[in-house]
N, CA, C and O atoms as a Maestro MAE file, in Angstrom:
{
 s_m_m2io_version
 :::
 2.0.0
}

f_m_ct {
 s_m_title
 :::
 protein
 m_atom[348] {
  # First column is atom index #
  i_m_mmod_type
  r_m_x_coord
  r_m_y_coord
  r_m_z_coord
  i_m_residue_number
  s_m_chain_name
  s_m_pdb_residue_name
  s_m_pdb_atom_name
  i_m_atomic_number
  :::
  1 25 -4.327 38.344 31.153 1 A "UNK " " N  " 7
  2 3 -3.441 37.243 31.459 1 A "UNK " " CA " 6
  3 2 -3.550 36.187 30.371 1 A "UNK " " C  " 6
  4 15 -4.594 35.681 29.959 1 A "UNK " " O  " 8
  5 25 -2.190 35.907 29.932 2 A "UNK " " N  " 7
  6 3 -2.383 34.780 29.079 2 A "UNK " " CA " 6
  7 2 -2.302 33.109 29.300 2 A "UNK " " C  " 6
  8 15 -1.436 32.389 29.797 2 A "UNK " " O  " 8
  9 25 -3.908 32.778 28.561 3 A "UNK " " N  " 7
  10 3 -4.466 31.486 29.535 3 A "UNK " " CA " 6
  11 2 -3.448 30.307 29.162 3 A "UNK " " C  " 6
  12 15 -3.616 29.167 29.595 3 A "UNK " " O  " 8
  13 25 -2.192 30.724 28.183 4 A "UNK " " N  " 7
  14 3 -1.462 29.819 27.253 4 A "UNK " " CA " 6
  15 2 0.028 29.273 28.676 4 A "UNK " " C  " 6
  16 15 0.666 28.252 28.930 4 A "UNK " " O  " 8
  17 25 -0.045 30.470 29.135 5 A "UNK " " N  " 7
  18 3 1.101 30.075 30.316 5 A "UNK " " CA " 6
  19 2 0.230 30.122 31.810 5 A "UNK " " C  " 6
  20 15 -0.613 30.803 32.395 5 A "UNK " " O  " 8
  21 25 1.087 28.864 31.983 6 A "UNK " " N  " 7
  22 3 0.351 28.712 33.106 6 A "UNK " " CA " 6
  23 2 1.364 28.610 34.804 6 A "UNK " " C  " 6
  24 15 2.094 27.622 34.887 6 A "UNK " " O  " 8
  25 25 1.363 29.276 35.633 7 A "UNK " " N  " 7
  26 3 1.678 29.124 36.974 7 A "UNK " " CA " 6
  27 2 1.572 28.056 38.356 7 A "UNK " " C  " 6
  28 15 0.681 28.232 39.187 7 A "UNK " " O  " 8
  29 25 2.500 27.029 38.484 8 A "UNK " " N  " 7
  30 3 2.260 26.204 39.277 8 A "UNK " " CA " 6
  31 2 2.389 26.973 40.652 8 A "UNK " " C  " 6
  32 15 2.902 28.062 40.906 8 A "UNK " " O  " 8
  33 25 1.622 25.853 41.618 9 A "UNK " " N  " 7
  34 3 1.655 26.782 43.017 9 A "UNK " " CA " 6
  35 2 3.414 26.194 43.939 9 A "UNK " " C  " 6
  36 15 3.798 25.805 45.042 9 A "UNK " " O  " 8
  37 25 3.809 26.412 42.931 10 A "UNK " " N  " 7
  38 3 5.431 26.205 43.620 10 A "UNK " " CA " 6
  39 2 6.632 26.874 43.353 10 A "UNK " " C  " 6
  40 15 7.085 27.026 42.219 10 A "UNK " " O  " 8
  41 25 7.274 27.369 44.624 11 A "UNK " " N  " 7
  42 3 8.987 27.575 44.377 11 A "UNK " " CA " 6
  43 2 9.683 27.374 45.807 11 A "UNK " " C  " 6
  44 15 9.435 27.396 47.012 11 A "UNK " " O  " 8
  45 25 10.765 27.153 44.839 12 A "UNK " " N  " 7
  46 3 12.149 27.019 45.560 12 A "UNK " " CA " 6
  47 2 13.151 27.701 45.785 12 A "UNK " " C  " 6
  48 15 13.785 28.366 44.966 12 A "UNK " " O  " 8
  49 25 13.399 27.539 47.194 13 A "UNK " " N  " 7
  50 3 15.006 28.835 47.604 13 A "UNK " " CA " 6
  51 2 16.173 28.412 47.001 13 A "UNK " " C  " 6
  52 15 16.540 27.328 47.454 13 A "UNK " " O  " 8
  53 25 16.851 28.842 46.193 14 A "UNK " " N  " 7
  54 3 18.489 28.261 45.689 14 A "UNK " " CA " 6
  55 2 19.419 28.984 46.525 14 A "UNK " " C  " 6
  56 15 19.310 30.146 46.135 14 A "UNK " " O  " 8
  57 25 20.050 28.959 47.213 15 A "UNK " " N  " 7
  58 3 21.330 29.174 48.002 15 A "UNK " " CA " 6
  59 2 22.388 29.637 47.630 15 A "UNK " " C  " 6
  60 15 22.977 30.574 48.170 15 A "UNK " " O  " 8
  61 25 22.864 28.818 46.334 16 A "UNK " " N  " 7
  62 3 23.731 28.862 45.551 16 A "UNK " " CA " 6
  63 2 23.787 30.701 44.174 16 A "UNK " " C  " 6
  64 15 24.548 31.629 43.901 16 A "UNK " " O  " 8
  65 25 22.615 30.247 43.846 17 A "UNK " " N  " 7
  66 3 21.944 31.100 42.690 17 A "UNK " " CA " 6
  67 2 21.356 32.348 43.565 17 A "UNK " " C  " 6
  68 15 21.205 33.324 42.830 17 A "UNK " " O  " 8
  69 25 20.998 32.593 44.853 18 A "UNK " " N  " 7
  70 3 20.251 33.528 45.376 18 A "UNK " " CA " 6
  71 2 19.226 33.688 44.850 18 A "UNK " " C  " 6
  72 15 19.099 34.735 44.214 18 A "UNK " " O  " 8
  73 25 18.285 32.897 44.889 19 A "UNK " " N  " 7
  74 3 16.968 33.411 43.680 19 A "UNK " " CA " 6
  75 2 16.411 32.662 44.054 19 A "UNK " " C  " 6
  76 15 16.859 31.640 44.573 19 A "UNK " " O  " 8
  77 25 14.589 33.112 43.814 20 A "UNK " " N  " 7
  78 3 13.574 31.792 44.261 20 A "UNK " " CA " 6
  79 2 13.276 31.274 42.520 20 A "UNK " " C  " 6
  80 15 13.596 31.879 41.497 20 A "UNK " " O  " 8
  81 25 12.574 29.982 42.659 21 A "UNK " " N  " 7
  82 3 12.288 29.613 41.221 21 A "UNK " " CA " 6
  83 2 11.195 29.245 41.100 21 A "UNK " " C  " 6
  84 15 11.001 28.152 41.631 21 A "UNK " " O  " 8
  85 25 10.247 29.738 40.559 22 A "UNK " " N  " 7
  86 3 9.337 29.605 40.615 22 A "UNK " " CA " 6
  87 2 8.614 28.992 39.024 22 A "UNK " " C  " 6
  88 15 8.597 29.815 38.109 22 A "UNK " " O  " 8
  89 25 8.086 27.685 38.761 23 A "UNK " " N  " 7
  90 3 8.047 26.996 37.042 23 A "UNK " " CA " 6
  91 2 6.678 27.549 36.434 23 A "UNK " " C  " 6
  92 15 5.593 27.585 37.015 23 A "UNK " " O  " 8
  93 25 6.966 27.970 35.149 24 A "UNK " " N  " 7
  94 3 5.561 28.595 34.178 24 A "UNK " " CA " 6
  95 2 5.811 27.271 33.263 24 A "UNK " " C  " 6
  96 15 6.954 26.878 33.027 24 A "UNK " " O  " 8
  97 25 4.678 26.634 32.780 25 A "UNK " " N  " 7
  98 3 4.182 25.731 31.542 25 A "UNK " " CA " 6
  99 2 3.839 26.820 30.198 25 A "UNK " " C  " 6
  100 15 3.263 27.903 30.098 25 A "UNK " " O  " 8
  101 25 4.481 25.957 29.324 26 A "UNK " " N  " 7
  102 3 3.660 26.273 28.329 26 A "UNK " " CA " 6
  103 2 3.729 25.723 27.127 26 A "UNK " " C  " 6
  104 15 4.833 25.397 26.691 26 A "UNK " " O  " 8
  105 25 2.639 25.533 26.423 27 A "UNK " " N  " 7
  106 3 2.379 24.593 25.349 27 A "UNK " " CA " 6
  107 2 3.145 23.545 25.734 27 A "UNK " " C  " 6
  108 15 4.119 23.294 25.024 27 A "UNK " " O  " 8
  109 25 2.845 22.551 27.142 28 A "UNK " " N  " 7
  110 3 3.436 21.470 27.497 28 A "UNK " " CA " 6
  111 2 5.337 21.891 27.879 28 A "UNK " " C  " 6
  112 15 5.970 20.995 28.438 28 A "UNK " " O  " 8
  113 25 6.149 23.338 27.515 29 A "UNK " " N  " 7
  114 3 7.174 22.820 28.297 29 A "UNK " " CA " 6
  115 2 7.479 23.691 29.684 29 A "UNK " " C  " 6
  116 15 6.635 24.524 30.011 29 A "UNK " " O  " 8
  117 25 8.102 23.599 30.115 30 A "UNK " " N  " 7
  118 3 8.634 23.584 31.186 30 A "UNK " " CA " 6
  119 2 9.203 24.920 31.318 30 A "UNK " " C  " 6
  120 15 9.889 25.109 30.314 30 A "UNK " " O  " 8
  121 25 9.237 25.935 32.089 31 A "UNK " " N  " 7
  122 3 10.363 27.120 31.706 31 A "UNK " " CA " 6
  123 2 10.515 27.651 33.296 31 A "UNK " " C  " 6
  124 15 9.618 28.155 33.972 31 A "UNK " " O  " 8
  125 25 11.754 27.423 33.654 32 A "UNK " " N  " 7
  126 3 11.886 27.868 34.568 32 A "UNK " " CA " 6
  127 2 12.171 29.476 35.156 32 A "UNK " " C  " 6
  128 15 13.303 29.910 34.940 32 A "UNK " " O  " 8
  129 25 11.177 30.396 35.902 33 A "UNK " " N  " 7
  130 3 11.198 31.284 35.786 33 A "UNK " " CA " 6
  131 2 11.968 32.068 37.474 33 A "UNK " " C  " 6
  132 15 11.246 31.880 38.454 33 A "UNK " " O  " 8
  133 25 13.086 32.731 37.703 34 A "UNK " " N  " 7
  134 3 13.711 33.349 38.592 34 A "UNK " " CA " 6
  135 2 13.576 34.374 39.360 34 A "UNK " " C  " 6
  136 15 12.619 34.989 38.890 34 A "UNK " " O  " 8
  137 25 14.003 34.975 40.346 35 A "UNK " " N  " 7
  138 3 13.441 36.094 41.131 35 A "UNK " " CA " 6
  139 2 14.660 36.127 41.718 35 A "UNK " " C  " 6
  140 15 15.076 35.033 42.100 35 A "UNK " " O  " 8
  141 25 15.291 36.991 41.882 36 A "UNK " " N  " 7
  142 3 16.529 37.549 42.822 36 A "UNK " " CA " 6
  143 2 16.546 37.426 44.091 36 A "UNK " " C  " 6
  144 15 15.411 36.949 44.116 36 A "UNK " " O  " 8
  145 25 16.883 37.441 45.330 37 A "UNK " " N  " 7
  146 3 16.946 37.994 46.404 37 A "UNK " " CA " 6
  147 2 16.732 38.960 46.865 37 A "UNK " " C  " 6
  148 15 15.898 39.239 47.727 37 A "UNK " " O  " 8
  149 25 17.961 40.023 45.991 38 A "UNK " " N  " 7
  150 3 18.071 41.367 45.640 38 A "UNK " " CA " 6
  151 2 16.698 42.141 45.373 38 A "UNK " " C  " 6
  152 15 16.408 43.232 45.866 38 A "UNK " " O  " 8
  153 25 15.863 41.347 44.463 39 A "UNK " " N  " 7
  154 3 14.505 42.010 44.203 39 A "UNK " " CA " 6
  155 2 13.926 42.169 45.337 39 A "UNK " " C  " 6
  156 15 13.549 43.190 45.911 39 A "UNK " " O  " 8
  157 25 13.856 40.406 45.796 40 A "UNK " " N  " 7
  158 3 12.744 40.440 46.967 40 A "UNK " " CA " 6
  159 2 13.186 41.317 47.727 40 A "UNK " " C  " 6
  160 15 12.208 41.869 48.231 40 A "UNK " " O  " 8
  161 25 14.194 41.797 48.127 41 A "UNK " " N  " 7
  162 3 14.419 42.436 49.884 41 A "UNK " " CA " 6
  163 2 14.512 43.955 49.310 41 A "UNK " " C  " 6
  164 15 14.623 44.886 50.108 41 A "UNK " " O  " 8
  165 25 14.463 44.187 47.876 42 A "UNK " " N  " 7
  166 3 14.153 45.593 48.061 42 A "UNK " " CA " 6
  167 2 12.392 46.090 47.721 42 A "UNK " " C  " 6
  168 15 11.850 47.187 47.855 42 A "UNK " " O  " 8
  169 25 11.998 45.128 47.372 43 A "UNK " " N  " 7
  170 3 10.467 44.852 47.745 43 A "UNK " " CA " 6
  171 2 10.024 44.954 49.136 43 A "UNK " " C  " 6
  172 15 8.961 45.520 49.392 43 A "UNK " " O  " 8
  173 25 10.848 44.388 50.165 44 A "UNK " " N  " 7
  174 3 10.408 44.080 51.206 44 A "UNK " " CA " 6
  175 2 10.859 45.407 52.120 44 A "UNK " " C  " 6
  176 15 10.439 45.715 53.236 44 A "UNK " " O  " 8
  177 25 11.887 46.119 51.259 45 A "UNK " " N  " 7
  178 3 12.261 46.726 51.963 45 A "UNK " " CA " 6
  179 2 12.977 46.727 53.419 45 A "UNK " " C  " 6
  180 15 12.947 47.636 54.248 45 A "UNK " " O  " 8
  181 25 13.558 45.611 53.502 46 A "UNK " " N  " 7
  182 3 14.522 45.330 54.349 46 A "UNK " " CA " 6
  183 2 15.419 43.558 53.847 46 A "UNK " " C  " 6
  184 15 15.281 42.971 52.774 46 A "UNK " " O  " 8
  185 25 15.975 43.273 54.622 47 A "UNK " " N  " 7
  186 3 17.167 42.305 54.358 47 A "UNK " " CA " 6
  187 2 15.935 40.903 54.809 47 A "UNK " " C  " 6
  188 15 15.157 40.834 55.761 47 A "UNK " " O  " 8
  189 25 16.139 40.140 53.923 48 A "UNK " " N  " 7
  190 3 15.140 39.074 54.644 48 A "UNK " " CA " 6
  191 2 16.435 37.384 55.010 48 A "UNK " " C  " 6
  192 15 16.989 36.760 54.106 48 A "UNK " " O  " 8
  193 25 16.542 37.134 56.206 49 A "UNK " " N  " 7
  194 3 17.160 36.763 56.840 49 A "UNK " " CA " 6
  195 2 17.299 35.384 56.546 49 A "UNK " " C  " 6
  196 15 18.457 35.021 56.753 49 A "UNK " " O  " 8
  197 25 16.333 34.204 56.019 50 A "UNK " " N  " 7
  198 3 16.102 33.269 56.147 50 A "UNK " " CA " 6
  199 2 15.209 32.385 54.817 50 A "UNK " " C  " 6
  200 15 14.515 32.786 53.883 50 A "UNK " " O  " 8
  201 25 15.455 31.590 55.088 51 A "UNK " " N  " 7
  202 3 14.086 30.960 53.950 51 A "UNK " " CA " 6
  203 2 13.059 31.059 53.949 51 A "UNK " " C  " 6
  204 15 12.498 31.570 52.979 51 A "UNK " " O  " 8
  205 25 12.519 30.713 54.793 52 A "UNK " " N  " 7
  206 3 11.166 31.549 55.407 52 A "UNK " " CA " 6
  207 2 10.748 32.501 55.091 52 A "UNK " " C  " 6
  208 15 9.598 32.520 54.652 52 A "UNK " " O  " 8
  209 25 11.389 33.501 55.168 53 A "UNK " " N  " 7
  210 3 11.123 35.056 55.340 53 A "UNK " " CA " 6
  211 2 11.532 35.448 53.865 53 A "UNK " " C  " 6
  212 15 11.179 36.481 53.297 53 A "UNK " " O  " 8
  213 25 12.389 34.389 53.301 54 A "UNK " " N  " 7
  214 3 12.193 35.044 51.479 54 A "UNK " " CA " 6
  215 2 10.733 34.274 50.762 54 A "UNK " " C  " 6
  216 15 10.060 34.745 49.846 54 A "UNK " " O  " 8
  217 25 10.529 33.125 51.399 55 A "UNK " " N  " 7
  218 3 9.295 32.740 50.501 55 A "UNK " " CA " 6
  219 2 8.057 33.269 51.001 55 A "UNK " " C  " 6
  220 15 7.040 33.314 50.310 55 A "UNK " " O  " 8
  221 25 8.139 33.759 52.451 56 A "UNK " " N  " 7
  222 3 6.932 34.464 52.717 56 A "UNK " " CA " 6
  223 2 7.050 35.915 51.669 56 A "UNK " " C  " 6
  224 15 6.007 36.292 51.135 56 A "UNK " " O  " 8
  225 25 7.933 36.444 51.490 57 A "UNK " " N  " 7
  226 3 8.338 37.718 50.750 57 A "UNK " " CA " 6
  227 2 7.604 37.127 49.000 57 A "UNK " " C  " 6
  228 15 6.501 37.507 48.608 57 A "UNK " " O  " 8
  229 25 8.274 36.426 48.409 58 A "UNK " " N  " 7
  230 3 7.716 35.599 47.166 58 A "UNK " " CA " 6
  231 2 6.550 35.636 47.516 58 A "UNK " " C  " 6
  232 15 6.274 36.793 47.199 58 A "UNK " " O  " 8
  233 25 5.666 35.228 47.934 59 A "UNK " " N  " 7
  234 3 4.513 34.476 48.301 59 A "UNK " " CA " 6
  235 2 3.825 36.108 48.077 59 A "UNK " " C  " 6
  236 15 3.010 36.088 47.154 59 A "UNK " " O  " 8
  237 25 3.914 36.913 48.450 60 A "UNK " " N  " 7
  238 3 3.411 38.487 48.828 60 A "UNK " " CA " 6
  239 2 3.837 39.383 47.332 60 A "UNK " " C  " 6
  240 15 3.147 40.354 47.024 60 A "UNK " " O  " 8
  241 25 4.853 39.020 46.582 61 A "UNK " " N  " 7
  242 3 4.764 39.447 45.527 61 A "UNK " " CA " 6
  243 2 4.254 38.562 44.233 61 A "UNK " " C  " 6
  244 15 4.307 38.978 43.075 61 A "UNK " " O  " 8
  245 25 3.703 37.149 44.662 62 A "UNK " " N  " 7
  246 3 3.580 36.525 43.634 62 A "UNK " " CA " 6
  247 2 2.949 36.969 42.180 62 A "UNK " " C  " 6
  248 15 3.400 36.938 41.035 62 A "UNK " " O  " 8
  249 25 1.791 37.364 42.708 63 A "UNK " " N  " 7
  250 3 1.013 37.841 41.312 63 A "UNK " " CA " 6
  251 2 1.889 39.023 40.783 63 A "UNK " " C  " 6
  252 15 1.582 39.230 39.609 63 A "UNK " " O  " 8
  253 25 2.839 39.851 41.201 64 A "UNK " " N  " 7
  254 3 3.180 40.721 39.991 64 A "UNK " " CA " 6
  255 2 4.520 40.182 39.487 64 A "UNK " " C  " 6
  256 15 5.223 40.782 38.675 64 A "UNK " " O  " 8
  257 25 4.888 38.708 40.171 65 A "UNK " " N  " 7
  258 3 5.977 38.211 39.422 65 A "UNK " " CA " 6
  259 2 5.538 37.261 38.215 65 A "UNK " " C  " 6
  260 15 6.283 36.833 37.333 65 A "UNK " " O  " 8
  261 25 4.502 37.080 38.325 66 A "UNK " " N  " 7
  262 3 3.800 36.088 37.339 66 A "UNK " " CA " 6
  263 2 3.462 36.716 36.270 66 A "UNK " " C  " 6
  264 15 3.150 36.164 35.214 66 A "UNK " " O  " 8
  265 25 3.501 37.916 36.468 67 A "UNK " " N  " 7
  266 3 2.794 38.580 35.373 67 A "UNK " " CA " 6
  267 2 4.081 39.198 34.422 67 A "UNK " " C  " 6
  268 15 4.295 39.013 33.224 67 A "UNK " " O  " 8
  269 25 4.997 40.150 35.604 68 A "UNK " " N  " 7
  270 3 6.383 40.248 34.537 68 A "UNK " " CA " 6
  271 2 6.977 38.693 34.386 68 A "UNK " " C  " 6
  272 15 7.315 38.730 33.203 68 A "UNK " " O  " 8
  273 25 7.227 37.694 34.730 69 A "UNK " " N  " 7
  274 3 7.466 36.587 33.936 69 A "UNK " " CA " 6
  275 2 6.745 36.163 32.687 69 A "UNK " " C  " 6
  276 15 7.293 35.756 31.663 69 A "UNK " " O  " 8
  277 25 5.096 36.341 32.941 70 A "UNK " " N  " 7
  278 3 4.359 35.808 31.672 70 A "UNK " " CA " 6
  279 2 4.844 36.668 29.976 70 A "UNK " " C  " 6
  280 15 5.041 36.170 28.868 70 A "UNK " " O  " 8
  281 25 4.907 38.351 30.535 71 A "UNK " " N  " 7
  282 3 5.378 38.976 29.623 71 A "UNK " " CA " 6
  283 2 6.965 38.655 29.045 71 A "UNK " " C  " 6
  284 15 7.157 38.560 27.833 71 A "UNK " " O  " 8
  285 25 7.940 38.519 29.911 72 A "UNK " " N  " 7
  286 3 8.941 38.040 29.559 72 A "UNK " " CA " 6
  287 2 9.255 36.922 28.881 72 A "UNK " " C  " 6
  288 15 10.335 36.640 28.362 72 A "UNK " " O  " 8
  289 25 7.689 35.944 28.926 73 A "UNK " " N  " 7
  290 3 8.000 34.634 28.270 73 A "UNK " " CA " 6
  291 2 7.446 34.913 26.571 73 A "UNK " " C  " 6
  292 15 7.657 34.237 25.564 73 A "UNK " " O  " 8
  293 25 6.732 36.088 26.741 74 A "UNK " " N  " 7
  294 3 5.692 36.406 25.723 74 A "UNK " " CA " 6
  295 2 6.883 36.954 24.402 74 A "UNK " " C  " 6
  296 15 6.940 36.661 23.208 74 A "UNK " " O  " 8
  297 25 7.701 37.819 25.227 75 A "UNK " " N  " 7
  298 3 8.518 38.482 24.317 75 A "UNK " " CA " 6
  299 2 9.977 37.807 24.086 75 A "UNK " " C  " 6
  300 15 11.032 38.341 23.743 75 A "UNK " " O  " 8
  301 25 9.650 36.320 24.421 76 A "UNK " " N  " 7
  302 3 10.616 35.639 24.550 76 A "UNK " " CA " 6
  303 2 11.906 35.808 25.006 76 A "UNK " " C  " 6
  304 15 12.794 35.601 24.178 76 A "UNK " " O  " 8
  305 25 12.244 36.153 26.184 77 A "UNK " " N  " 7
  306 3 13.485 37.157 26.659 77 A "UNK " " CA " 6
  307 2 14.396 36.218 27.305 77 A "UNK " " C  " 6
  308 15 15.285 36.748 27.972 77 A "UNK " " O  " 8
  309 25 14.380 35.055 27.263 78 A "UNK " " N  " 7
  310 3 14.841 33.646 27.921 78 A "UNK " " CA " 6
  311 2 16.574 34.194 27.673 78 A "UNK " " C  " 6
  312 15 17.178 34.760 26.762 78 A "UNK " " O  " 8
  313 25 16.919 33.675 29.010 79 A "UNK " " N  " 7
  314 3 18.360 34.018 29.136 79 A "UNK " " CA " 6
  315 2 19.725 32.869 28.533 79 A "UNK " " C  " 6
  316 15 19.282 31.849 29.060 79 A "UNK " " O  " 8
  317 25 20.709 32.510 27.986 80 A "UNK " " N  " 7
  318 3 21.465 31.704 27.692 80 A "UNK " " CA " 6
  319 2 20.973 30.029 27.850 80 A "UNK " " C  " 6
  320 15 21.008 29.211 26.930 80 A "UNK " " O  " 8
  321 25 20.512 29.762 29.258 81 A "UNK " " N  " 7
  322 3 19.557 28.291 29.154 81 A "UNK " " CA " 6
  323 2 18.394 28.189 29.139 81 A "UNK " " C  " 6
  324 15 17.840 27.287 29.767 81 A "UNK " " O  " 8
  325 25 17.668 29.155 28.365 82 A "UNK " " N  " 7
  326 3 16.485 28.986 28.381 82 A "UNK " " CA " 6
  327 2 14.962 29.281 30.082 82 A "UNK " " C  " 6
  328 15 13.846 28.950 30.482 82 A "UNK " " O  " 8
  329 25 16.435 30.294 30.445 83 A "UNK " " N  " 7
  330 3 15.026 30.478 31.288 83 A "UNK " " CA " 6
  331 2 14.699 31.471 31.822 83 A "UNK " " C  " 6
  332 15 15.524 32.263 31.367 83 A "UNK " " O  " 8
  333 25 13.792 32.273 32.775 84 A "UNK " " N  " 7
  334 3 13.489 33.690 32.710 84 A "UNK " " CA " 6
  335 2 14.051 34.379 33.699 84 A "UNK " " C  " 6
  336 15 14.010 33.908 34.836 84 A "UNK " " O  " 8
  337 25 14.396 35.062 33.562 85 A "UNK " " N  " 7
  338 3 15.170 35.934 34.918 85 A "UNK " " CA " 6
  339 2 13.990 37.232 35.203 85 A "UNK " " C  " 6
  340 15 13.711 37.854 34.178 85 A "UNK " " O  " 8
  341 25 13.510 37.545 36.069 86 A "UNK " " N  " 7
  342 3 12.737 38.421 36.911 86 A "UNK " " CA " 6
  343 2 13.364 39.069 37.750 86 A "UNK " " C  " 6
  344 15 13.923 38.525 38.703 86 A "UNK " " O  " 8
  345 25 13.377 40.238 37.553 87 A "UNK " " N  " 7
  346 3 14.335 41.248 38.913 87 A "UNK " " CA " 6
  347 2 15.919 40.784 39.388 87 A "UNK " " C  " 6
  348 15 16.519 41.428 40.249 87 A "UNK " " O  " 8
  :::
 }
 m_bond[347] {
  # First column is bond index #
  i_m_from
  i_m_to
  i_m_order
  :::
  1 1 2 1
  2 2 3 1
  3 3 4 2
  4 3 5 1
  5 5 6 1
  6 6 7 1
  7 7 8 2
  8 7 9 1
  9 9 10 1
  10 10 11 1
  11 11 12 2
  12 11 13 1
  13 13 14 1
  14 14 15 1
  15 15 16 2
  16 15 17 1
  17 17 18 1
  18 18 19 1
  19 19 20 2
  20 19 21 1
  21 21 22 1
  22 22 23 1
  23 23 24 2
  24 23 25 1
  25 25 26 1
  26 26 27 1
  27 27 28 2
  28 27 29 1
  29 29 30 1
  30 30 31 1
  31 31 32 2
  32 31 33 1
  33 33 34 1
  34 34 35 1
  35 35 36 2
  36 35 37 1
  37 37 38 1
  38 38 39 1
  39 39 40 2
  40 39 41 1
  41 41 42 1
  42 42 43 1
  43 43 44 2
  44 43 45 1
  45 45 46 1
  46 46 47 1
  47 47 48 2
  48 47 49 1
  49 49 50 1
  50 50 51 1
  51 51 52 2
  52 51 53 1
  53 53 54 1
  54 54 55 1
  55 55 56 2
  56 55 57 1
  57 57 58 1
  58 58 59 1
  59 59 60 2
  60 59 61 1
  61 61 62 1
  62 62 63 1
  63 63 64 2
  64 63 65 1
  65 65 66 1
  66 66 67 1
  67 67 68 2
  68 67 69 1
  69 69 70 1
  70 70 71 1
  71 71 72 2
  72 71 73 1
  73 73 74 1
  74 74 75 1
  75 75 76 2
  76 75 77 1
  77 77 78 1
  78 78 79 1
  79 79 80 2
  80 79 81 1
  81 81 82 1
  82 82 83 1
  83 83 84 2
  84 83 85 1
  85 85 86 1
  86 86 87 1
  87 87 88 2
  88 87 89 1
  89 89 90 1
  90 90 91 1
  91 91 92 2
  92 91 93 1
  93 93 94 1
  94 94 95 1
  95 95 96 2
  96 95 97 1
  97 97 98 1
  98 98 99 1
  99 99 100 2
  100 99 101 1
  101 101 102 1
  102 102 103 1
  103 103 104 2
  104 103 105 1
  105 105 106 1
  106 106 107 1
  107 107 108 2
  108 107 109 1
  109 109 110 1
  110 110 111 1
  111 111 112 2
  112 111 113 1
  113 113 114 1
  114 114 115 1
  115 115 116 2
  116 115 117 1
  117 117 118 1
  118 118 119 1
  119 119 120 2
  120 119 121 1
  121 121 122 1
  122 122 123 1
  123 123 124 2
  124 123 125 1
  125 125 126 1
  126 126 127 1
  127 127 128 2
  128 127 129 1
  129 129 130 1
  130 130 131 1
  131 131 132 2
  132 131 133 1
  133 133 134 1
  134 134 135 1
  135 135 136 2
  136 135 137 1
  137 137 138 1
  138 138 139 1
  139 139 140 2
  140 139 141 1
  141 141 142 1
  142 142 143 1
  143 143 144 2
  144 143 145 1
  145 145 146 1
  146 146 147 1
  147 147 148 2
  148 147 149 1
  149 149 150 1
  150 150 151 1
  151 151 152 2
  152 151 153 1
  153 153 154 1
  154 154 155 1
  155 155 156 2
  156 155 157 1
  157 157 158 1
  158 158 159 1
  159 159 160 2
  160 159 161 1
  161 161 162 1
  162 162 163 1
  163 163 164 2
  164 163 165 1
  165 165 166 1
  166 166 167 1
  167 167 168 2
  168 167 169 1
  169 169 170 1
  170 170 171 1
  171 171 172 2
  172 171 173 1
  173 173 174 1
  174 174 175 1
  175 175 176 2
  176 175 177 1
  177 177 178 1
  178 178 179 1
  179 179 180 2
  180 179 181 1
  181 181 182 1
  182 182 183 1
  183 183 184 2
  184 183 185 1
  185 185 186 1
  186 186 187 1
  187 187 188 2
  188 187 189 1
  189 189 190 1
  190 190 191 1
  191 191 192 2
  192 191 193 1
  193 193 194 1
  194 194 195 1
  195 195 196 2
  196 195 197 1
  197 197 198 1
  198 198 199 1
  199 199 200 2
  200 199 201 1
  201 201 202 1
  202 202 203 1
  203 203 204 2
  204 203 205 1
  205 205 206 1
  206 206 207 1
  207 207 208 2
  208 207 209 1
  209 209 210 1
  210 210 211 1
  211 211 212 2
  212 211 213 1
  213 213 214 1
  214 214 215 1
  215 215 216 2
  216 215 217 1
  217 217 218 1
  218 218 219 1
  219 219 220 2
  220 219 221 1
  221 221 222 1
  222 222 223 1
  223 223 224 2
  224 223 225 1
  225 225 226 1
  226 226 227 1
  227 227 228 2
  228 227 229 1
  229 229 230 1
  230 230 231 1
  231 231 232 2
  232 231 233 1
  233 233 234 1
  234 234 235 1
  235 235 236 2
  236 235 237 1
  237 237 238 1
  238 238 239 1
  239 239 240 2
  240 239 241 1
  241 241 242 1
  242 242 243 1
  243 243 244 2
  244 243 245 1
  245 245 246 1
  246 246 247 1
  247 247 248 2
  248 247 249 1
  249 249 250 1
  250 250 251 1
  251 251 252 2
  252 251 253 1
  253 253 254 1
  254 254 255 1
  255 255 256 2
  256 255 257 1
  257 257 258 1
  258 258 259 1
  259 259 260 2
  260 259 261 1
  261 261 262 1
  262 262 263 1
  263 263 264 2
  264 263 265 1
  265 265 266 1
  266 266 267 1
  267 267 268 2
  268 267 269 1
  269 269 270 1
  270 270 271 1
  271 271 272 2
  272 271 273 1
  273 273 274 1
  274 274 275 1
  275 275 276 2
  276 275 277 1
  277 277 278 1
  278 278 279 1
  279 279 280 2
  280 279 281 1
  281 281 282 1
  282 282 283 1
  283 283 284 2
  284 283 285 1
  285 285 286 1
  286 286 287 1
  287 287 288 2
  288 287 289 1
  289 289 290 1
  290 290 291 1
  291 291 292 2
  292 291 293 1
  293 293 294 1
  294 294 295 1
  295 295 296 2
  296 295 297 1
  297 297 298 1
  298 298 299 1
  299 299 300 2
  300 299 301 1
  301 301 302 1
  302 302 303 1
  303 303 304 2
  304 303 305 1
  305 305 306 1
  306 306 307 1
  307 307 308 2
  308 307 309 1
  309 309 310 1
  310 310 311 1
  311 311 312 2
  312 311 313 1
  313 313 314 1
  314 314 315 1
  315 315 316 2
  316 315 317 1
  317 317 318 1
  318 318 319 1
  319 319 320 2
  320 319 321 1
  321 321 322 1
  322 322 323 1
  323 323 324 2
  324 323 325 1
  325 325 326 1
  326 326 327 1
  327 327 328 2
  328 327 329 1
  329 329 330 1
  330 330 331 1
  331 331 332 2
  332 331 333 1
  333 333 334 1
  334 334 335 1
  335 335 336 2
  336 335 337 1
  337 337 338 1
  338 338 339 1
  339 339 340 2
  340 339 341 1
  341 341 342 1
  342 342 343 1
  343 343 344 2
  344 343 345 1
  345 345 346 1
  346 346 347 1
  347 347 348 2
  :::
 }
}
C-alpha cells in the first residue's frame, strides 16, 4: 500500500451520479475517488434498496476499493475532471 495516498474514513451517496464518493489525499490534494451502484449491487449480489444498504455495501467492500483506487491514482487514470472512477 502506498503510504503517499491516503484514505479518509468518509463517503457519500450521490443520487444524482449513482455512485458513492469516497476522498483519497495526496501530496496535500484532494482527489475524489467513485464507486458505481452498479458495482456495489453486483458485489452484493442483489439490488440494494436504500442508502443505508449501499453504504453498508461500501463499507464491506472498502478495502478492495481503496486499493483499486490507490492503483488507479498511481497510474494516473483520472477521468475528464480529475477524478477516479472505480467500477
Amino acid at each position: 500500500m502506498n503510504q503517499d495516498i491516503l484514505f479518509a474514513d468518509l463517503q457519500t451517496w450521490d443520487s444524482e451520479r449513482k455512485a458513492v464518493c469516497f476522498p483519497a489525499q495526496q501530496a496535500g490534494a484532494l482527489i475524489r475517488c467513485w464507486v458505481s451502484l452498479a458495482w456495489l449491487e453486483n458485489q452484493a449480489g442483489s439490488p440494494l434498496a436504500d442508502e443505508a444498504a449501499i453504504l453498508t455495501a461500501f463499507a464491506e467492500y472498502r478495502f478492495d476499493l481503496e486499493e483499486m483506487a490507490e492503483s488507479l491514482i498511481e497510474e494516473e487514470a483520472f477521468n475528464a475532471t480529475g477524478e477516479i472512477e472505480v467500477g
